[in-house]
N, C-alpha and C positions, 0 to 999 in steps of 0.2 A: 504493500500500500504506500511505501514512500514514495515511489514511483508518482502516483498520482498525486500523494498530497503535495507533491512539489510544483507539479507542473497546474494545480488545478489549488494554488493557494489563495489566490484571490476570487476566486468563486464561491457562489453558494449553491452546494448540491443537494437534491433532496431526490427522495424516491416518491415517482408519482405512480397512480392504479388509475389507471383511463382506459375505459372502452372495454376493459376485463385485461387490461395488460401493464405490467408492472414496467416503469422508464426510468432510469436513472436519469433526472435532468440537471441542467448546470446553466445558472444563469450568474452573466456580470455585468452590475452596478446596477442593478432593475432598482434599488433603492433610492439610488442618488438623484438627485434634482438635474433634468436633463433636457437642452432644446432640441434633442436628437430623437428619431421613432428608435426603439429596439429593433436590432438586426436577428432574423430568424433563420438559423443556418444549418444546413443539412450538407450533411459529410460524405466522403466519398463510400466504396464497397468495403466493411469489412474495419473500416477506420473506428476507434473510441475518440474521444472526447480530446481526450491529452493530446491527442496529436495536433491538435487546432489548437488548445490553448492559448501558447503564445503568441496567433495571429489575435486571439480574442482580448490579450491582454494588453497588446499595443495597437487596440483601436480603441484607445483608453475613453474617447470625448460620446463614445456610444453605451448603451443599454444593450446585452448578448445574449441571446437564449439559443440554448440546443439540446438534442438528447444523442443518448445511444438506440439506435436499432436494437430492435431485438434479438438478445444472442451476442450483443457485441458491448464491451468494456464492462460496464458494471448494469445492465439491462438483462436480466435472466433468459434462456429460453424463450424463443416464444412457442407456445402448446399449438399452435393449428398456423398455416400460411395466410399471410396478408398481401396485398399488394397497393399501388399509387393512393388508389381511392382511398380506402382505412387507414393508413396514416396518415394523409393529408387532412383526414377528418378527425384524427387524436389528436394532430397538431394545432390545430383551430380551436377544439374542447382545451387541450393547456393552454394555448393564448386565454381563452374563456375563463380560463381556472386563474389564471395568473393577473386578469382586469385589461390585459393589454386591447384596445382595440385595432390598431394597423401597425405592422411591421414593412421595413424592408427586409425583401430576402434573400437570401444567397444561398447557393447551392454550388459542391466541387463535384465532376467527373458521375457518379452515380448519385450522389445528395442532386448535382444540376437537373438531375430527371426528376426526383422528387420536388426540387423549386419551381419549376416549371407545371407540374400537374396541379399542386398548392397555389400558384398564381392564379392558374385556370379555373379550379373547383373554388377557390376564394378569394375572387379579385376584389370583393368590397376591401377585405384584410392587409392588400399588399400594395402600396405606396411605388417603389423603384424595386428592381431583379438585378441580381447580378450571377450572371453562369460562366462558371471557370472550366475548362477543359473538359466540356461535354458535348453531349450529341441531340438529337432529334429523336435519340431511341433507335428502334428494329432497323431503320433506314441510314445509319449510320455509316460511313467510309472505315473499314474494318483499319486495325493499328496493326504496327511490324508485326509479322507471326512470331520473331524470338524472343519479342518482347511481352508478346501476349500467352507463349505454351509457359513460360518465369514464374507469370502473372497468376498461372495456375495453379504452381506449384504451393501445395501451402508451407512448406519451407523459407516461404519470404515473410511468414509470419511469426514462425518459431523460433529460428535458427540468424540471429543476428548478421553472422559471420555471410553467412549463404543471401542473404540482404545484402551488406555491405560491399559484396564482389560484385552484383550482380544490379545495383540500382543506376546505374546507368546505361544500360541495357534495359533495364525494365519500365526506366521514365522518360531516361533521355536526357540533354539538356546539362546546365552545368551542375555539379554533384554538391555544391555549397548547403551546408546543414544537414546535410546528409547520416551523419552519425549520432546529432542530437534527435532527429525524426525516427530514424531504429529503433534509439532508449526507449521513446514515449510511445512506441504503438504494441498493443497486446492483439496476442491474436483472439480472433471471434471463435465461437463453437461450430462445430461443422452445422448445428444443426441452422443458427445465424446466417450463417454465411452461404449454406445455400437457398436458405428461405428468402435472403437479400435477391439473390442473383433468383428466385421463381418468382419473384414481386414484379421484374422489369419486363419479362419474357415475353416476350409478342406486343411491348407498349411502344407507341410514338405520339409523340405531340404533335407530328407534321401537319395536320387537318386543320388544327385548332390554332396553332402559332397563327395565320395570320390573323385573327379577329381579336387578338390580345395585346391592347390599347397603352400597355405598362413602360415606363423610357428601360429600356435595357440595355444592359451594358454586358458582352461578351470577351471574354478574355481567355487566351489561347495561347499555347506554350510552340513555338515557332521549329522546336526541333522533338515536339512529345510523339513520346514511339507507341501509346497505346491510343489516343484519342489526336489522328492528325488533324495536323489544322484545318484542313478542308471541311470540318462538320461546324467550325465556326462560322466558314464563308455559310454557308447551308443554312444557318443558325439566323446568321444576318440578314438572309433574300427571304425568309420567313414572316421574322418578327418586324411589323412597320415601326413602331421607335425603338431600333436598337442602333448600337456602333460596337464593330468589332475594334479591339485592342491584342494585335500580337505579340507576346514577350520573343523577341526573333530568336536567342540564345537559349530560350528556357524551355524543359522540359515537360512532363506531366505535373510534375510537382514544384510550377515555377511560381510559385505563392510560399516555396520555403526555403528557393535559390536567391528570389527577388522580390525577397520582403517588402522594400523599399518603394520599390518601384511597382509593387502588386498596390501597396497601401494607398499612393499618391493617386492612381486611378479610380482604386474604389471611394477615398474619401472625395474626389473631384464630381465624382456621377451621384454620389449620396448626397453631397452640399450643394446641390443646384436646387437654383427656386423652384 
């Protein structure tokens, strides 16, 4: 548990029972007096909580809410398969549980598909989108094959070492952070983690993008070997207010290569009138 208490010290975590399903959630500065909406952010496949942390920590001037998927960090089991719809709609009952009325939201890589169905089933709720290194869903431009049989392997979950060799091959892009992101990620249970990947199976937003009126903002890793950037351009010709942003050097995971430069764009598209 040191693990997390470190990375997850300025949070408040509580365990929530929604819908008949128990979530480890983790909100920062929901307290503090803020002219900012809380940002409501949904993680990649397989990802806990700790792994984002730090991005949640140094968007210090915002209010942060997320959970764990079911199966994955500190979120039990889940007992029977869910998919877009039922968490988009637990997600809505914990805003409802927590008083928040609109959030901005974000979404990485497979959280992007769940930001995206969330926008859709609840646009009264969602203010500005931001989607990092994702797709359209089923219709997607498949990533490197060596990158994606890796990706499979659940060895990148357990096995630091086999991570370490192998994450630039698996993301792409420059390797910066790379050995603090290993520490913080626990692996999900098999039963998680393929309930995650049965959640997505057959979905695409591609119908409905364009009738979805929200300013978007697209951000895309310019060398990522599992989500190329081409699903970004696809992303862009969809959604009517969106702009794509490519990190030209950055990878899959270039929100932990280019902290810096991730932060300046999402704070620039968050702070518009």
């Amino acid at each position: 548990m040191a693990k997390s208490d470190s990375a997850l010290k300025d949070a408040q975590i509580t365990m929530e029972n929604v819908g008949g399903r128990d979530l480890r959630v983790t909100r920062w500065r929901m307290d503090e007096p803020s002219e900012n909406l809380p940002l409501l952010f949904f993680n990649g496949i397989g990802a806990n909580m700790e792994a984002v942390a730090p991005f949640a920590e140094m968007l210090e001037e915002r209010p942060f809410i997320m959970f764990d998927m079911p199966g994955v960090g500190g979120s039990p089991d889940p007992v029977v398969p869910y998919n877009a719809f039922i968490m988009s709609w637990i997600s809505d009952q914990l805003l409802e549980r927590f008083g928040i009325d609109q959030v901005d939201v974000m979404g990485v890589s497979w959280g992007g598909a769940m930001a995206q169905h969330f926008t859709m089933q609840h646009s009264d709720r969602v203010n500005r989108l931001i989607l990092a290194a994702t797709t359209a869903g089923m219709f997607m431009v498949p990533g490197n094959i060596s990158a994606l049989s890796k990706m499979a392997d659940p060895r990148r979950y357990i096995d630091p070492d086999y991570m370490t060799k192998h994450f630039k091959t698996l993301y792409g892009g420059a390797t910066n952070g790379s050995e603090g992101h290993v520490a913080r990620v626990t692996p999900p249970s098999k039963t998680g983690y393929f309930y995650q990947l049965l959640a997505m199976m057959g979905w695409t937003s591609a119908p409905f993008l364009p009738f979805m009126n929200k300013e978007t903002l697209i951000m895309m890793g310019g060398d990522d070997q599992i989500v190329v950037p081409i699903n970004g351009q696809i992303l862009n010709r969809l959604i009517p207010n969106s702009r794509l942003e490519v990190i030209e050097d950055g990878g899959h995971l270039f929100m932990l290569s280019h902290v810096e430069e991730s932060l300046a764009l999402i704070r620039e598209h968050l702070d518009q009138d």
